[in-house]
Rosetta silent file (secondary structure, phi, psi, omega in degrees, C-alpha in Angstrom):
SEQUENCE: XXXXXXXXXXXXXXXXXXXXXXXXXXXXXXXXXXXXXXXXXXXXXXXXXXXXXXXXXXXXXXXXXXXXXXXXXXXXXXXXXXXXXXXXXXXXXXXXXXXXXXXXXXXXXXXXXXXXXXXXXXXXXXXXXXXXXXXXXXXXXXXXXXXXXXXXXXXXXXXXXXXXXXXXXXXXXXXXXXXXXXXXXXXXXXXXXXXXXXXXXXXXXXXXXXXXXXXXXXX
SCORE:     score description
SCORE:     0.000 S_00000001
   1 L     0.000  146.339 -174.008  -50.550  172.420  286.968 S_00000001
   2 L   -82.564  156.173 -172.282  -49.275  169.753  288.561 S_00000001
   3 L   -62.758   97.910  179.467  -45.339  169.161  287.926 S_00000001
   4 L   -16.995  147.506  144.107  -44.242  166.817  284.861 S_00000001
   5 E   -95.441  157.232 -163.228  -42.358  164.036  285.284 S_00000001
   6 L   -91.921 -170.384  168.737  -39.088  163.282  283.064 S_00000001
   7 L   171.490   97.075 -162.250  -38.319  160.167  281.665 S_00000001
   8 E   -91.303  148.083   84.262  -35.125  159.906  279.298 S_00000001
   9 L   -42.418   86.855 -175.593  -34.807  158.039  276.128 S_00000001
  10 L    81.187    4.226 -141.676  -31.711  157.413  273.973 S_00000001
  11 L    51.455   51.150  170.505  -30.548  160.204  276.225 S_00000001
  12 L  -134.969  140.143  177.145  -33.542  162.713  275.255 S_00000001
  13 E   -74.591  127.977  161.156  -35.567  164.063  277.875 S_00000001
  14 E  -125.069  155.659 -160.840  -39.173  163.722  278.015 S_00000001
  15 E  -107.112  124.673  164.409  -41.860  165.527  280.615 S_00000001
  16 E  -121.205  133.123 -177.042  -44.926  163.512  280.694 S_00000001
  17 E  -107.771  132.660  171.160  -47.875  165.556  282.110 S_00000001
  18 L   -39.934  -41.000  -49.019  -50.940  164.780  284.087 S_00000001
  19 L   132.858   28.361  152.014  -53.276  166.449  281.347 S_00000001
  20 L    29.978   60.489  162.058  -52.094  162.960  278.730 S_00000001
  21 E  -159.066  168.851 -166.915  -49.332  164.467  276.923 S_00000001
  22 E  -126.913  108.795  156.265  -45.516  164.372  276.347 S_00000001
  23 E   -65.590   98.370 -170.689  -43.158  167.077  276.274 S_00000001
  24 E   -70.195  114.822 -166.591  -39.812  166.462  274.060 S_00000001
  25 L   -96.019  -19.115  162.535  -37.541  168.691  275.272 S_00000001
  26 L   -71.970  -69.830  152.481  -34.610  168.201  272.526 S_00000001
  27 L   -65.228   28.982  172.854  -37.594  169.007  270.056 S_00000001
  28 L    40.208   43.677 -150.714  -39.581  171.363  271.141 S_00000001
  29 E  -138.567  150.312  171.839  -42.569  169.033  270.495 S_00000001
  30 E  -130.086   98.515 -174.751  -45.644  168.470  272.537 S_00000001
  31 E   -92.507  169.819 -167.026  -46.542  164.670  271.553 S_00000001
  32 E  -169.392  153.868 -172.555  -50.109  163.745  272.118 S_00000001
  33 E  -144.069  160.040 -179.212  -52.466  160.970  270.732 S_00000001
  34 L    29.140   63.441  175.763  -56.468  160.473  270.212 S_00000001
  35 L  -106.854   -2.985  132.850  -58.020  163.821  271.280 S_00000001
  36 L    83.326   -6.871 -169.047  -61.092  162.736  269.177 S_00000001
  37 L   -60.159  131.422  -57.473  -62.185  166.336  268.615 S_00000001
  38 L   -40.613   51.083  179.375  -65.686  166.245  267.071 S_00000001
  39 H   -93.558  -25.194  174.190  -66.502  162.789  268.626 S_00000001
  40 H   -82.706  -24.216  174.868  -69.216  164.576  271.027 S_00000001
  41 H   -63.912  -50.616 -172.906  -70.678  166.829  268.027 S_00000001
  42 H   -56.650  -44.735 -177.504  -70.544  163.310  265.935 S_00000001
  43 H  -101.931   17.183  166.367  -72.816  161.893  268.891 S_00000001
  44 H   -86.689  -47.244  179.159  -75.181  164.668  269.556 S_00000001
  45 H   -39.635  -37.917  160.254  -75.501  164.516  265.919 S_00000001
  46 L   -74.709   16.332 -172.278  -76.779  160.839  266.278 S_00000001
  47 L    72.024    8.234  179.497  -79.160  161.829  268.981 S_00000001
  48 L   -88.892  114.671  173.986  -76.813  161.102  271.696 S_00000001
  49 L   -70.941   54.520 -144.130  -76.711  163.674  274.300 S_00000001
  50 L   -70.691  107.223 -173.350  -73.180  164.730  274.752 S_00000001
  51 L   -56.700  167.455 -165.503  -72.695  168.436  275.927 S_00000001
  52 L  -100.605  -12.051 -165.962  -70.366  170.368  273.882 S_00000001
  53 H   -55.526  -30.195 -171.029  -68.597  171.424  277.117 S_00000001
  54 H   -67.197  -89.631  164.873  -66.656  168.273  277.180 S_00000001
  55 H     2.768  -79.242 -174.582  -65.052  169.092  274.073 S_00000001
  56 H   -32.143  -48.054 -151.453  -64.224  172.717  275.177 S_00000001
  57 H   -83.945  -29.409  175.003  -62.581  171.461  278.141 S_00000001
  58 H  -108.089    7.707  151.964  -60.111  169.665  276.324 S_00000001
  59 H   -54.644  -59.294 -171.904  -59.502  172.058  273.862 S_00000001
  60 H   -45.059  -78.307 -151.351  -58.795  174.462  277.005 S_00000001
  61 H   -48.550  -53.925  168.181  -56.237  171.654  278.464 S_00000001
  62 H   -39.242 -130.241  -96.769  -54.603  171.623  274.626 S_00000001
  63 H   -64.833  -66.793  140.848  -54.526  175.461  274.999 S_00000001
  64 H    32.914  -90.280  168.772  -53.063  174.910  278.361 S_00000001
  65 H   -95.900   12.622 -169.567  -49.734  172.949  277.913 S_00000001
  66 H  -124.724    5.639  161.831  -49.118  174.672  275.075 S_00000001
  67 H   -89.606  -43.132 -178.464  -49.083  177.645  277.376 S_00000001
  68 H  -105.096   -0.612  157.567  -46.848  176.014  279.724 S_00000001
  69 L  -103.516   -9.373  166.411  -44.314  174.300  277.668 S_00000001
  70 L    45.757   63.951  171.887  -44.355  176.526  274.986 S_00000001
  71 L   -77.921  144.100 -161.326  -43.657  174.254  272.178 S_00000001
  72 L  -101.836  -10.716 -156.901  -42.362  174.911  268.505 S_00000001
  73 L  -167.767  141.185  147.644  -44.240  171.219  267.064 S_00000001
  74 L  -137.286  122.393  166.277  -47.097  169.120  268.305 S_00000001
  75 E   -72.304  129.548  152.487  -47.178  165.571  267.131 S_00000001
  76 E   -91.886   90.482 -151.973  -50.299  163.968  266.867 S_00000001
  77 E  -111.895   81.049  147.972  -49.880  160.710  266.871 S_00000001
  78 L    85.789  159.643 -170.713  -53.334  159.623  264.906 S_00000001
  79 L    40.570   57.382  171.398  -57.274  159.966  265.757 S_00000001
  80 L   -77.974   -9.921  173.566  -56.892  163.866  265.818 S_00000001
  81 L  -117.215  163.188  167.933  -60.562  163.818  264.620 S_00000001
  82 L  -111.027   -8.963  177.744  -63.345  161.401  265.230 S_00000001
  83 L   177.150 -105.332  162.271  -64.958  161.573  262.057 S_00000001
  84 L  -105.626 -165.999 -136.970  -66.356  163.682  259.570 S_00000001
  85 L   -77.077  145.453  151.886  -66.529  167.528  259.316 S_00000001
  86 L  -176.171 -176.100 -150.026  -69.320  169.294  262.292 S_00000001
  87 L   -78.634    7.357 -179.330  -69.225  172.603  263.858 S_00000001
  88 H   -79.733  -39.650 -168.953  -66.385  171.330  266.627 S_00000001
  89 H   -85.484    6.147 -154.397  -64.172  171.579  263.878 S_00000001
  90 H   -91.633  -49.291  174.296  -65.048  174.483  262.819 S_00000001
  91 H   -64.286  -70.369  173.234  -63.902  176.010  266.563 S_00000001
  92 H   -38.695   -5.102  176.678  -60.594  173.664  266.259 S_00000001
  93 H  -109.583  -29.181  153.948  -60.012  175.560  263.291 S_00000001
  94 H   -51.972  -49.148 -178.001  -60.168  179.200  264.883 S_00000001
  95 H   -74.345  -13.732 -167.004  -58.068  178.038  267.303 S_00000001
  96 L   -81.966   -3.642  163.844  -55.394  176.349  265.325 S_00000001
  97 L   -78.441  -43.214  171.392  -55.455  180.242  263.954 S_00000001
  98 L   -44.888  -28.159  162.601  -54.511  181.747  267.332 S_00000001
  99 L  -131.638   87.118 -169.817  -51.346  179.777  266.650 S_00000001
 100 L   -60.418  -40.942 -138.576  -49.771  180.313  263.454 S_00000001
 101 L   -94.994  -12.288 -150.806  -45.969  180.097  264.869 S_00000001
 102 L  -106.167   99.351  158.774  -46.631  176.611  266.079 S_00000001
 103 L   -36.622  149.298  148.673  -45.885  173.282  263.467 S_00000001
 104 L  -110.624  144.506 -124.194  -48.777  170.910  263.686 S_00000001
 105 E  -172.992   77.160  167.872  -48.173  167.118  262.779 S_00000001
 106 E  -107.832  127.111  171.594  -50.731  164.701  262.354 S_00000001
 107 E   -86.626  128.894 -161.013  -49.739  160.756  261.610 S_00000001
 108 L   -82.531  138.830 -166.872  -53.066  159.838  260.156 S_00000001
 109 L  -114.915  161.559  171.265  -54.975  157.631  262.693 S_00000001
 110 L   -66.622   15.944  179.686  -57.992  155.052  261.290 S_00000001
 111 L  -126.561   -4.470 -169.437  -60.576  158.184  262.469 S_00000001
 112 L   -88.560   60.224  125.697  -58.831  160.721  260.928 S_00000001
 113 L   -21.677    2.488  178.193  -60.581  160.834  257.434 S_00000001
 114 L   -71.538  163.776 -152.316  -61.112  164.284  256.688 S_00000001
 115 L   -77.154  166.320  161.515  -60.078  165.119  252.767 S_00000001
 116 H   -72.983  -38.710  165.637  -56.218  166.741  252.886 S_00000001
 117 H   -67.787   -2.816  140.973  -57.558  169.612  251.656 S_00000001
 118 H   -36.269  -59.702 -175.067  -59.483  169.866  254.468 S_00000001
 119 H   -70.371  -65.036 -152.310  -55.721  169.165  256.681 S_00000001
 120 H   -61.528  -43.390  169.754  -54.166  171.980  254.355 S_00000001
 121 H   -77.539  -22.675  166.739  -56.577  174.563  255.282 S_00000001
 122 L   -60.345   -7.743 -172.082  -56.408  173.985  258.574 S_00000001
 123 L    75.709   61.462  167.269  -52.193  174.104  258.937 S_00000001
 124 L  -137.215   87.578  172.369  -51.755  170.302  259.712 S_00000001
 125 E   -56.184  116.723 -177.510  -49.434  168.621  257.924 S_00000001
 126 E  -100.053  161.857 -137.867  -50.278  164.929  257.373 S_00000001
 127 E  -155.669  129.235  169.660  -48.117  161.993  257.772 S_00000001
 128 L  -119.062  137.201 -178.661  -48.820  158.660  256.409 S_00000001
 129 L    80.798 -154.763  179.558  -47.440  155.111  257.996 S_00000001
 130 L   -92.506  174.862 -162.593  -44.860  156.063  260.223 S_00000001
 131 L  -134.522  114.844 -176.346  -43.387  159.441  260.730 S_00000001
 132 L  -120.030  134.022  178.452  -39.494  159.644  262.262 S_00000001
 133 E  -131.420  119.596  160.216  -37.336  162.392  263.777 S_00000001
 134 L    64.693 -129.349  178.112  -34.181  161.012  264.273 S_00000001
 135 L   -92.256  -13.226 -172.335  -34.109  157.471  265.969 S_00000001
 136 E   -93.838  147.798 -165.373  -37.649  158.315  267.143 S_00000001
 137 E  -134.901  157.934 -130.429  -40.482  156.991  265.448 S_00000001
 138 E  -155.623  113.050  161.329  -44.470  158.143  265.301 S_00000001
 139 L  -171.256  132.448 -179.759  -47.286  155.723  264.005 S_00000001
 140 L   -39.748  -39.403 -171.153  -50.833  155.478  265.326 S_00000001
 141 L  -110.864  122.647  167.508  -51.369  151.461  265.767 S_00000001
 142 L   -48.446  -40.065 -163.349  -48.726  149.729  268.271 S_00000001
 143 L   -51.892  -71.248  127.909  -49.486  146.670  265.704 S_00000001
 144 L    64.607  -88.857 -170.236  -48.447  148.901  263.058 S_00000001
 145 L   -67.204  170.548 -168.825  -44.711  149.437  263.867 S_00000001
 146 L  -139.721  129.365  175.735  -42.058  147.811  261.950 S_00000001
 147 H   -35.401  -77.341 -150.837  -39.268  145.748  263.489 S_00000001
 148 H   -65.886  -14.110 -162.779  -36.449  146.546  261.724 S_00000001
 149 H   -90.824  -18.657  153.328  -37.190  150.135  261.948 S_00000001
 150 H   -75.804  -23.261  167.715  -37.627  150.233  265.222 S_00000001
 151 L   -19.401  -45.241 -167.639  -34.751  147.966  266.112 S_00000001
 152 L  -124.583  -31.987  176.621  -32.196  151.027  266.932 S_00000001
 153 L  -127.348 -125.914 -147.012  -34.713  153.200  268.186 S_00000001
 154 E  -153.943  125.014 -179.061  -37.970  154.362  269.742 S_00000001
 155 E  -127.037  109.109  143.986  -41.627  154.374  268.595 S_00000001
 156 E   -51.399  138.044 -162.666  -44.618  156.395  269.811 S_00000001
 157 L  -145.497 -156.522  177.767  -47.833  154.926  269.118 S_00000001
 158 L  -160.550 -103.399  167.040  -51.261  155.803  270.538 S_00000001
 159 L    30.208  -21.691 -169.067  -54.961  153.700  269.437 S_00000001
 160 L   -99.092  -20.938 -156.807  -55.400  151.339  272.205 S_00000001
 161 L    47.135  125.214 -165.748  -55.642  154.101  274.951 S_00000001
 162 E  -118.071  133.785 -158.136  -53.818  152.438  277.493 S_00000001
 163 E  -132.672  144.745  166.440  -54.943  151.651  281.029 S_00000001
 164 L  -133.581   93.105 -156.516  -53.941  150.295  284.494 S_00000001
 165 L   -52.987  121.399  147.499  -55.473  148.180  287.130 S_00000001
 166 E   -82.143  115.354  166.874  -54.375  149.084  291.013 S_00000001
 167 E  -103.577  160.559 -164.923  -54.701  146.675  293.521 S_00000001
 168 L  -134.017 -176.967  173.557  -55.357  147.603  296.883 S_00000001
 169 L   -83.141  146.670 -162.179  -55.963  145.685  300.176 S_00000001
 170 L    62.330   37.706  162.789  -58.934  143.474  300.618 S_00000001
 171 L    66.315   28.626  160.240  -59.125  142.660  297.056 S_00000001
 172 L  -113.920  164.874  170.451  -60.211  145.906  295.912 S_00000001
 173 E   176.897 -179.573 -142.477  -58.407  148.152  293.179 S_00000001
 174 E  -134.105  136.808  169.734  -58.834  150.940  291.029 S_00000001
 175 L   -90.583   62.682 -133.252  -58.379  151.592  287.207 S_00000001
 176 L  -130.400  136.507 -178.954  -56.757  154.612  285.631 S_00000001
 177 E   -37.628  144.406  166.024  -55.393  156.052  282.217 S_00000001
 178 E  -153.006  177.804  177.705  -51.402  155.922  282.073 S_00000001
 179 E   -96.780  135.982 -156.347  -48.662  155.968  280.009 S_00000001
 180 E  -140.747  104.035 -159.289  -47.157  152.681  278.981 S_00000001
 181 E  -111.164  126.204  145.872  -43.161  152.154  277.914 S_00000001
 182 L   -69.377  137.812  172.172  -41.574  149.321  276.431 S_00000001
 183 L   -68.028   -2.252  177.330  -38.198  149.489  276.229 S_00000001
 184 L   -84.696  -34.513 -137.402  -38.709  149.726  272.097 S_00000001
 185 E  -133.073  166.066  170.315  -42.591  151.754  272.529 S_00000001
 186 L  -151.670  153.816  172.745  -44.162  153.900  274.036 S_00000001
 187 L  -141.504  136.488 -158.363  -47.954  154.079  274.212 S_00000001
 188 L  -115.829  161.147  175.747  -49.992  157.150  275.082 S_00000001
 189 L  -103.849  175.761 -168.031  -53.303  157.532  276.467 S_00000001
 190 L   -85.373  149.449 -143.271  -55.945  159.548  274.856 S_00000001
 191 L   -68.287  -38.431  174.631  -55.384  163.177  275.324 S_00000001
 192 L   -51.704   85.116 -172.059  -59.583  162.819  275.223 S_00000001
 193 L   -61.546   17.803 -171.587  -61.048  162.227  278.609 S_00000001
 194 L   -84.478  -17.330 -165.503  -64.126  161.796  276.131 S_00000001
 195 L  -106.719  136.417 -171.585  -62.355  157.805  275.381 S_00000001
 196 L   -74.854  178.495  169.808  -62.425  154.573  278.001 S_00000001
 197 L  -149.314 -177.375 -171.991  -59.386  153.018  278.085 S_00000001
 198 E  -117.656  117.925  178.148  -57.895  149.180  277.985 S_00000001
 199 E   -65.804  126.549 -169.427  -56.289  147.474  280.696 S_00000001
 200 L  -111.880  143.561 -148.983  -52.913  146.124  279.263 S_00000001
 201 L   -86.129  134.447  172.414  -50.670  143.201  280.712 S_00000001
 202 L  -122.727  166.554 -164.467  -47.481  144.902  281.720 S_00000001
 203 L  -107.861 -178.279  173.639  -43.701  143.049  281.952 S_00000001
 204 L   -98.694   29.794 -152.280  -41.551  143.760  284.794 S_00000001
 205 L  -131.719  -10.634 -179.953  -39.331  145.542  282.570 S_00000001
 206 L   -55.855  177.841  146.901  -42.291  148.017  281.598 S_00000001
 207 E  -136.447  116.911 -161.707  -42.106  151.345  283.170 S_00000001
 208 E  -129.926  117.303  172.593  -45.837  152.129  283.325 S_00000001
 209 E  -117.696  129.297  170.411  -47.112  155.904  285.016 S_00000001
 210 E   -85.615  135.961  157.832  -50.861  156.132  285.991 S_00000001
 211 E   -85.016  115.189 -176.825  -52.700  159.195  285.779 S_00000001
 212 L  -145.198  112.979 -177.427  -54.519  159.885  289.160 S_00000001
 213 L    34.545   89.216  178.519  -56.357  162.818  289.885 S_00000001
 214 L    24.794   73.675 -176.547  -54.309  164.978  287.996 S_00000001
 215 L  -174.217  167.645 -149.012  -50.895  163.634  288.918 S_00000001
 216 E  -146.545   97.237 -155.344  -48.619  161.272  287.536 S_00000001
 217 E  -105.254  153.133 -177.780  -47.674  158.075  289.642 S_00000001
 218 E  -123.092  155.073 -136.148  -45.202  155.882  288.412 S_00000001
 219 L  -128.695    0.000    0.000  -45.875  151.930  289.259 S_00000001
């Protein structure tokens, strides 16, 4: 895999990886947002033909960094599902058995609707609103966050899937998921290479990293 890049916060290190996820290194947490898992079973179901392979593959990637950073907690931050119950979840639920020893975290996203007992058998502790360790703070919708609470610290967010236009010479340019920092925010893109993403106006005070071809460029 290609090699993480850091990026400190409040003085806590984080690795953000090529494969649209963030390694906390003070927590032992692998944060991650919109991986969507049974949004291609939800559209085969509708007659759309989606292969299941797509799916798999980011299951695999999940299986993956959680190989190589060998994390104690993964944060979800919101759309860990796409919708209701189908046989994807059914696999996401063997595997979330392969790893017992592991916390799971989900801050409830507007897709994640499955019942809590439903979350409970599965090991996934659900989180409603925002969810905070420490100064840092976890809530699905940038919109969402709350001033004062954010004021003194740091908020992860996810929902928009966040995107960045490259320009190049002769008026051409190129678009690609990235990760997108405020100095208050942070916004991740969706761990699901199954989800488009939205080009967002950046300040010059952003610090904005593009994903490109599995590598992590920083603008």
């Amino acid at each position: 895999m290609t090699t993480p890049i850091q990026h400190i916060i409040h003085n806590n290190h984080f690795w953000l990886s090529p494969q649209r996820c963030i390694y906390w290194e003070e927590e032992h947490s692998l944060i991650l947002s919109d991986l969507h898992f049974g949004k291609t079973g939800h559209f085969r179901k509708h007659g759309i033909a989606v292969p299941q392979e797509v799916f798999k593959e980011d299951l695999q990637r999940l299986i993956e960094q959680i190989a190589y950073f060998k994390p104690q907690k993964i944060i979800a931050v919101g759309d860990l599902f796409h919708s209701k119950e189908n046989k994807e979840m059914d696999l996401f639920v063997k595997w979330r058995n392969d790893f017992p020893g592991i916390d799971f975290m989900l801050v409830k996203g507007n897709h994640d609707i499955l019942t809590i007992e439903w979350y409970a058998a599965a090991g996934i502790q659900v989180k409603e609103g925002i969810f905070t360790i420490n100064d840092f703070h976890f809530v699905h919708d940038p919109a969402e966050t709350d001033g004062e609470i954010i004021k003194n610290g740091f908020c992860f967010s996810g929902h928009i899937h966040p995107g960045v236009h490259i320009s190049g010479l002769g008026k051409q340019g190129l678009s690609f998921p990235c990760f997108h920092f405020t100095k208050t925010q942070a916004i991740l893109p969706a761990f699901s290479k199954f989800s488009g993403y939205v080009i967002l106006p950046r300040k010059k005070t952003d610090n904005v990293f593009a994903i490109v071809e599995e590598k992590i460029i920083k603008l």
